[in-house]
N, C-alpha and C positions, 0 to 999 in steps of 0.2 A: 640732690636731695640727701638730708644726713638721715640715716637710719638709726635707730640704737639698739644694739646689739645683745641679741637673749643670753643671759646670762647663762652659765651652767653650775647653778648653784644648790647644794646639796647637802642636807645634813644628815651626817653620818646616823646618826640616832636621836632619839628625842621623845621624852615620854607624854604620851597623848593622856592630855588631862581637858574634858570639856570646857569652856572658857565662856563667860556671854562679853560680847562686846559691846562697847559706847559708839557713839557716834556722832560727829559733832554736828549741832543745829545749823542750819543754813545761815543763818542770824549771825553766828558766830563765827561763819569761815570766811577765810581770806583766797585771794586769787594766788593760781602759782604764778611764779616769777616768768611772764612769758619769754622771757630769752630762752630758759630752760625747756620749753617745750617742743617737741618734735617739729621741725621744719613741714610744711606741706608739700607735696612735687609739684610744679608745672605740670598743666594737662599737656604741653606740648612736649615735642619729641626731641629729645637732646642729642644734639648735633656735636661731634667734637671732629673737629678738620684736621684727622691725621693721615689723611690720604688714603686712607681703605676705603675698600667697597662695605657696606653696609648691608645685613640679612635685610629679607624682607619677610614678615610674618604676620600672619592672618590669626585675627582674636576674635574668638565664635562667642555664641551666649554661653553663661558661663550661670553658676549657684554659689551660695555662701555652705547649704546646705549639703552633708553629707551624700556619696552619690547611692551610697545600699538606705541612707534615711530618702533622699527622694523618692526611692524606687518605690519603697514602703507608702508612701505619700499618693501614690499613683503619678507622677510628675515624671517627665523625661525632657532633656536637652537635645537640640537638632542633634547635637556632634558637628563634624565638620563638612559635613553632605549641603548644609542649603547657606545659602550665601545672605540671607535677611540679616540685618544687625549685624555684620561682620565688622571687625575696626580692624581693617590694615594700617600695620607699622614699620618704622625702618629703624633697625636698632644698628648703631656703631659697634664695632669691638670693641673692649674693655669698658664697655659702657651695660651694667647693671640692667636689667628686667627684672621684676620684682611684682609680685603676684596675692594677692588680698581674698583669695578664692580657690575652689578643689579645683586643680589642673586633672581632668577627666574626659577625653577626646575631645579638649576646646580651644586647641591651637596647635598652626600647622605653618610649617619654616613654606615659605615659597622660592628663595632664593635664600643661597648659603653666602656667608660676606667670605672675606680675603683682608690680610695683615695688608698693610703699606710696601711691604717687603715683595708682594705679593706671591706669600707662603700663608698655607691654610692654619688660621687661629684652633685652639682646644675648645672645646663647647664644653662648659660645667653646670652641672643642676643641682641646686640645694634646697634643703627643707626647711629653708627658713628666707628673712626676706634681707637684702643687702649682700649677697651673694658672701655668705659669711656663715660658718659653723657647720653642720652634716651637708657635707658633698655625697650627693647620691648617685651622680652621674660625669665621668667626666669620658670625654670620645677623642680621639685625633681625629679618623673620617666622619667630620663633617655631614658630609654629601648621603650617609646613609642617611639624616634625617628629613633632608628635602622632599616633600611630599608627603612626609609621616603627620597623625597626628598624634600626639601628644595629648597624654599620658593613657595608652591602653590598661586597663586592667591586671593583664598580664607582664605590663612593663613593669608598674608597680601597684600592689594589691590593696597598701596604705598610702592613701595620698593626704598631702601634707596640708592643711589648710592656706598655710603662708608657702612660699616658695618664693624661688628666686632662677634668673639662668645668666649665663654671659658668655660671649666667643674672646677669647681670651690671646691676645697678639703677646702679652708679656708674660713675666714667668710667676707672677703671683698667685696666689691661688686661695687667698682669704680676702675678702673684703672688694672695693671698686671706687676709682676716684670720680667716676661719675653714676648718676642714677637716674633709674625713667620707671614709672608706672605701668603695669599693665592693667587697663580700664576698660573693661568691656562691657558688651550689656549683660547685666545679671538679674536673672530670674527668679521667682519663688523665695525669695528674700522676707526676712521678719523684719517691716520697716516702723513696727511699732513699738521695740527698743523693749528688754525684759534685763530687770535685776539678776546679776552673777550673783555668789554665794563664797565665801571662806572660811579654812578652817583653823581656827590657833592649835598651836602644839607648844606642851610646855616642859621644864626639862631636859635628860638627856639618856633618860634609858630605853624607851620601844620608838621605834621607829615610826614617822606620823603615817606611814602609807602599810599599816600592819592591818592583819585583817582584820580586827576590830576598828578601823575607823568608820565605817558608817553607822558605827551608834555610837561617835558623837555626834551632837550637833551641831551642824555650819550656821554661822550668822550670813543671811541675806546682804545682802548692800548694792543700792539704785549707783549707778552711774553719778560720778560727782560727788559723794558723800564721801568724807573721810572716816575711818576707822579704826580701834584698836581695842584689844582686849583689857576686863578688867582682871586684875591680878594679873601686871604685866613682867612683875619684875622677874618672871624666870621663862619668859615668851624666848622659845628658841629657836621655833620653825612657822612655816603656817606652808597651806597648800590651797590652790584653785579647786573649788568641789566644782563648781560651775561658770563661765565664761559670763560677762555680760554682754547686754547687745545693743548698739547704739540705732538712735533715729532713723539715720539711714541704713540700718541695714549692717552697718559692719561691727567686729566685735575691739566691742573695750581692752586695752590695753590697760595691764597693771603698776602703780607706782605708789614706790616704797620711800617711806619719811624716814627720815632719823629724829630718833631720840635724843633731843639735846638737852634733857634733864632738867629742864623746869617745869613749873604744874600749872593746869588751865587748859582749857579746852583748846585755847589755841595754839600750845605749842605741840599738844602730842602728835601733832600732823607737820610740826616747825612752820607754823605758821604760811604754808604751801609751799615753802624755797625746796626746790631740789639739793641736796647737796653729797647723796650718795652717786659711785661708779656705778653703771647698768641696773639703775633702781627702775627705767620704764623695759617693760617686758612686754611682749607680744607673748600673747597667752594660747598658742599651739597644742591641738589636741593634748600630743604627747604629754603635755605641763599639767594637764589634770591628774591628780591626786600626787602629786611628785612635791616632795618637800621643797622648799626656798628658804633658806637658811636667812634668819634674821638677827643671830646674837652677834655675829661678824661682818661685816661690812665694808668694803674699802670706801672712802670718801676723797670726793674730786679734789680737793685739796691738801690731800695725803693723811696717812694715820687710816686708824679702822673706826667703826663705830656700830653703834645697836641702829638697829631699823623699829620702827614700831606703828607709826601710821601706814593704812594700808587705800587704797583708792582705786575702783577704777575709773579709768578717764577716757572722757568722748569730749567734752568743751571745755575742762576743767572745771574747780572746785566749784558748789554754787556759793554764789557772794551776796554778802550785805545791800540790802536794796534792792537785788533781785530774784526775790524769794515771788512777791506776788507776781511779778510779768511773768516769769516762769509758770506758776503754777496756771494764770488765763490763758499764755499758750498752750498746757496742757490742755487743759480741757475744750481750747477750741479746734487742738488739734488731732485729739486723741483718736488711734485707731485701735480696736478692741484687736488683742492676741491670744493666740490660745496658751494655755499650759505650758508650762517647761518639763520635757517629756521625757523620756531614753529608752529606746529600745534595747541598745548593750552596755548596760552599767551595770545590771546583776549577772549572776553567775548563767552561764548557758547551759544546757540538757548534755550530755556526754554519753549518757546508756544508762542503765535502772540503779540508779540514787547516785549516779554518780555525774560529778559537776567539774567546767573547768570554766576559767576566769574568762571573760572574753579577750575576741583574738586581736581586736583594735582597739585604739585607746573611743572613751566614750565619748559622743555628740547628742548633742541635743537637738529636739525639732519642739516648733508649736504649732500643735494641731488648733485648724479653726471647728467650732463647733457643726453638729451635721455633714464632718465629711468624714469619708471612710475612710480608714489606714491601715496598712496590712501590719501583723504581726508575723516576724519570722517564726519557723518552724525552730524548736526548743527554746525561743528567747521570753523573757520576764521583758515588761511592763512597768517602768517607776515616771508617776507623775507627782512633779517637786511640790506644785501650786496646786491650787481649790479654781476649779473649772468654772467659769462665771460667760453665761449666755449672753446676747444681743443686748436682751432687758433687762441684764442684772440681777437676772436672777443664778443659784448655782447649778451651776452643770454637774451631771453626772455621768457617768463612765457605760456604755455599752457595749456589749462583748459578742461578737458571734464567734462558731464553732469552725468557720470555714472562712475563706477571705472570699471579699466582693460584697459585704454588710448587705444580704440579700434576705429580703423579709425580716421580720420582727425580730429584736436580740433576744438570744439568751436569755443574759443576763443586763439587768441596768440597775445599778447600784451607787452611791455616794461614795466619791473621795473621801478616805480616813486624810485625817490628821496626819498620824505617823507615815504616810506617805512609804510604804514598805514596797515588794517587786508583788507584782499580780501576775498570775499564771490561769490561765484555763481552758486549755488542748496542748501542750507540749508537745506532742506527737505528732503535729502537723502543722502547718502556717493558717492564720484564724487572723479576724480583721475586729476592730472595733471603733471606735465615735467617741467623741464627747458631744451627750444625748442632753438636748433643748428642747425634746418634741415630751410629748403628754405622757408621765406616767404608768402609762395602759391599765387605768382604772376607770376608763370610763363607759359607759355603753356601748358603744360603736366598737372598742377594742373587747370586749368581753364576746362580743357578737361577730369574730371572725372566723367562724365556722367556716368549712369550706375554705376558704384559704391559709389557714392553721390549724392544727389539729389536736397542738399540744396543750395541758394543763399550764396555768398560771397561777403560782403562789407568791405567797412570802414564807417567810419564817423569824421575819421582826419589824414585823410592822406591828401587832400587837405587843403588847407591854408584856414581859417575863414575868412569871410567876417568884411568889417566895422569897422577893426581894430584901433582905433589911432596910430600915429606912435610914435614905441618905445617899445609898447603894443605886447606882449607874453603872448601865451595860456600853461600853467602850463601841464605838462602831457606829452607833446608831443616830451621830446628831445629822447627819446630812439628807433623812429619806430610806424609805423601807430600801429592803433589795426585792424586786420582782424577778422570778425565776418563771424558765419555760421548759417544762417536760413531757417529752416523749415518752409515748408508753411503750413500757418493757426493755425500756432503756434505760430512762437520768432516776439515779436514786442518791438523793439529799439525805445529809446527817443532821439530825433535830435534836437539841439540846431538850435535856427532860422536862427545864421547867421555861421552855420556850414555847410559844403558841402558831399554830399553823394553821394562817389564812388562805384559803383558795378561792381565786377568782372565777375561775371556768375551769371546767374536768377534763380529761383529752377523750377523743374520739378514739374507737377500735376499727381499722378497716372495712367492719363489716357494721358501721355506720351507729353500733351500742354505744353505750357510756362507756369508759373505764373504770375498774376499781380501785382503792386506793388500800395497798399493800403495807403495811408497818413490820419490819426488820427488828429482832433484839439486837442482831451488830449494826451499826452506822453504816458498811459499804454494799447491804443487804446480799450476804454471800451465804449467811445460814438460811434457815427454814424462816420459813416467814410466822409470825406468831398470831397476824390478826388480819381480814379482810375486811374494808366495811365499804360503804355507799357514798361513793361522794356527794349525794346530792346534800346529806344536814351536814354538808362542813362548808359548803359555799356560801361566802361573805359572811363568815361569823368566824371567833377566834377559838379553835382548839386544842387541848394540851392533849395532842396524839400518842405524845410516848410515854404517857403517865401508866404506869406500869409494866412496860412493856422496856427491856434494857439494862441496865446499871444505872450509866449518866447520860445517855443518847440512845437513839434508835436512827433506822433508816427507812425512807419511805420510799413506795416505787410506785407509779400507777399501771396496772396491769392488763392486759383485754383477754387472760385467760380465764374459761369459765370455769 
């Protein structure tokens, strides 16, 4: 199998200027030149007769998915304990293994091979796939790994999505003249295929992976589509914000066009011909937010050149003529996915205001709607996409305080647009949904007394006060926010000329109402300025902190008398 080889390509510098990019119409694209396209492996096992013994190794179920994003998921892998779906293999020496999946306790040597010679081969492990570029592992004894499985935790703490291994009889130690698959069953897999995301950088003074890059904006892009920014002519870098993900399950691989300097929709992408050195990339955690240098180029037929169409690829480009079959397979095939999620792409919780980047490079998961998934303890919340239920309609986000989504949320509120990090318990691991169930406006949910106890508001679901005309409140196209509070505990910050609806009061222990507390500071740590009755604020819209404040107040519900 020919592999091709991830480039390590890097731009020193490059000044991040937001960019919108084109895209060419399906109507208009050409197919790439299939020579150029990556060879497929043989599902069989490649045999080379140089008289060595051959390892024997056992491939367990295995995940495409992150193995701390599973965990989160509530999702776990046998490991190498039960023997269901095992695919035993016999691998030759200098014969490649190559791996499309987290290598995480889901393969274990049974028998170690022997050179021809027979002298014991070097075992090499790399984090990439073609046994070529970061050697992470290389051993003489063998024989410690027989019996082992592969990859503990503790062996390595970042595991590589691609990977690769080989028993190595000669003295090379990059690359492999022949190549085998590791295919195993894989589990919890996204088979209904989500749009990757890039980002142009133009220029040559801030570097594109500076900490102002996420506010710019990445262009989307489906599988197939080609791409490239408009106002190109000073494109110096770009970067993977997010990975695509094909049909089956596995992730898009990126490839880069050259710019051959004519105009039309058809050449920005040259018409599909490959004709740059290492332009197909395996798109490996580590490659997200990492520049790729597009102003320099080597080209397969020597000289350098500009890169500027950009794709990622699962079947290649779509072409003329099959735009409709495409689109009737979609829709006869379509499997609804959740969100493109991440739980460590914002900064992590460090100690009181202070933050550090996270420790792995970022992954992504798509949650299906009504299941529950745990949030780590300090981590943010960034959902790329607008959450979209069974029926089409849009989903909303539900948050509990603790993990295990056990009783009513919190909070359930609408995906903003700006798609920013969402936080709310940092001090502990808390679980939450993308919530398709009923609003909790309705009877039955007002009426669960005795199984909840807490108050139920909003604070924008009525219309703001004092608006000028013309004038829109940023937040509010997706569905009120419904909040649940505990008395003598959750105290909300009310904008002045905002209105505060309650749906039901909380209970007091001792089976009374609560009252409803109003704060002149928002985090209700001073005196309180006003008690009143929650019963005339139920289902009706009121401006509580109308007097009471500067620009906010803070409300609590109380059961002291």
């Amino acid at each position: 199998m020919a592999f091709w080889q991830l480039s390590a390509l890097y731009a020193t510098a490059s000044l991040c200027l937001a960019a919108t990019a084109a895209v060419v119409p399906p109507s208009d694209q050409k197919p790439i030149t299939p020579d150029e396209l990556p060879e497929s492996a043989p599902d069989h096992v490649v045999v080379v007769d140089n008289g060595a013994a051959a390892a024997k190794i056992m491939l367990f179920p295995a995940s495409r998915t992150y193995p701390d994003d599973l965990r989160d998921m509530g999702k776990t892998l046998p490991g190498c304990s039960e023997e269901d779906d095992v695919e035993v293999i016999h691998l030759d020496t200098d014969v490649c293994l190559s791996g499309e999946y987290y290598m995480r306790d889901n393969v274990k040597v049974l028998e170690s091979p022997s050179c021809a010679n027979g002298s014991r081969p070097t075992f090499m492990f790399y984090q990439s796939r073609g046994c070529t570029g970061s050697l992470l592992h290389a051993m003489q004894n063998i024989d410690e790994l027989t019996g082992s499985c592969l990859w503990s935790e503790e062996a390595i703490s970042v595991p590589s999505y691609y990977w690769s291994l080989i028993y190595r009889c000669d003295d090379e130690v990059d690359g492999a003249a022949h190549h085998q698959d590791a295919i195993p069953t894989v589990l919890y897999q996204n088979v209904a295929g989500a749009p990757g995301s890039v980002r142009y950088h133009h220029g040559t003074t801030v570097p594109c992976h500076d900490e102002f890059a996420n506010m710019r904006p990445a262009s989307e892009l489906e599988p197939g589509d080609c791409r490239w920014p408009w106002g190109s002519g000073s494109l110096e870098s770009i970067e993977v914000v997010s990975p695509a993900v094909c049909n089956n399950g596995t992730r898009a691989q990126v490839i880069l066009y050259e710019d051959i300097g004519k105009p039309g929709l058809d050449y920005m992408c040259n018409g599909g011909d490959i004709t740059l050195e290492n332009s197909i990339l395996d798109v490996d955690d580590w490659m997200l937010d990492t520049c790729i240098n597009m102003s320099r180029v080597k080209r397969l037929n020597g000289g350098f050149s500009r890169a500027l169409g950009v794709m990622f690829h699962c079947d290649g480009m779509r072409i003329k003529g099959q735009q409709q079959e495409q689109e009737e397979a979609i829709s006869e095939t379509s499997i609804p996915r959740g969100p493109r999620t991440s739980h460590n792409e914002c900064p992590t919780l460090a100690g009181h205001w202070q933050w550090k980047d996270p420790v792995r490079p970022k992954t992504f998961i798509y949650p299906q709607s009504m299941t529950c998934m745990t949030l780590p303890q300090g981590h943010h919340l960034r959902i790329h996409e607008q959450p979209t239920c069974p029926d089409g309609t849009e989903g909303r986000l539900a948050t509990w305080q603790e993990p295990g989504c056990a009783g009513w949320p919190k909070t359930i509120k609408g995906v903003d647009d700006d798609h920013n990090c969402e936080s709310w318990n940092l001090g502990s691991q808390t679980s939450y949904m993308i919530w398709c169930g009923p609003e909790e406006l309705t009877a039955e949910e007002r009426n669960l007394k005795g199984e909840d106890d807490r108050a139920v508001v909003s604070t924008d679901e009525c219309p703001r006060l004092n608006m000028e005309p013309g004038w829109v409140v940023g937040g509010r196209d997706h569905g009120a926010t419904i909040r649940r509070m505990d008395a003598d505990q959750d105290c909300i910050s009310v904008w002045k000329d905002d209105q505060l609806k309650v749906y039901a009061n909380a209970k007091c222990p001792s089976g009374k109402d609560a009252k409803l507390v109003k704060y002149s500071d928002s985090r209700c740590g001073w005196e309180s300025a006003e008690t009143v009755d929650v019963a005339s604020l139920v289902d009706t819209c009121t401006q509580v902190c109308e007097g009471v404040g500067r620009n906010s107040c803070g409300i609590k519900f109380s059961c002291d008398d």
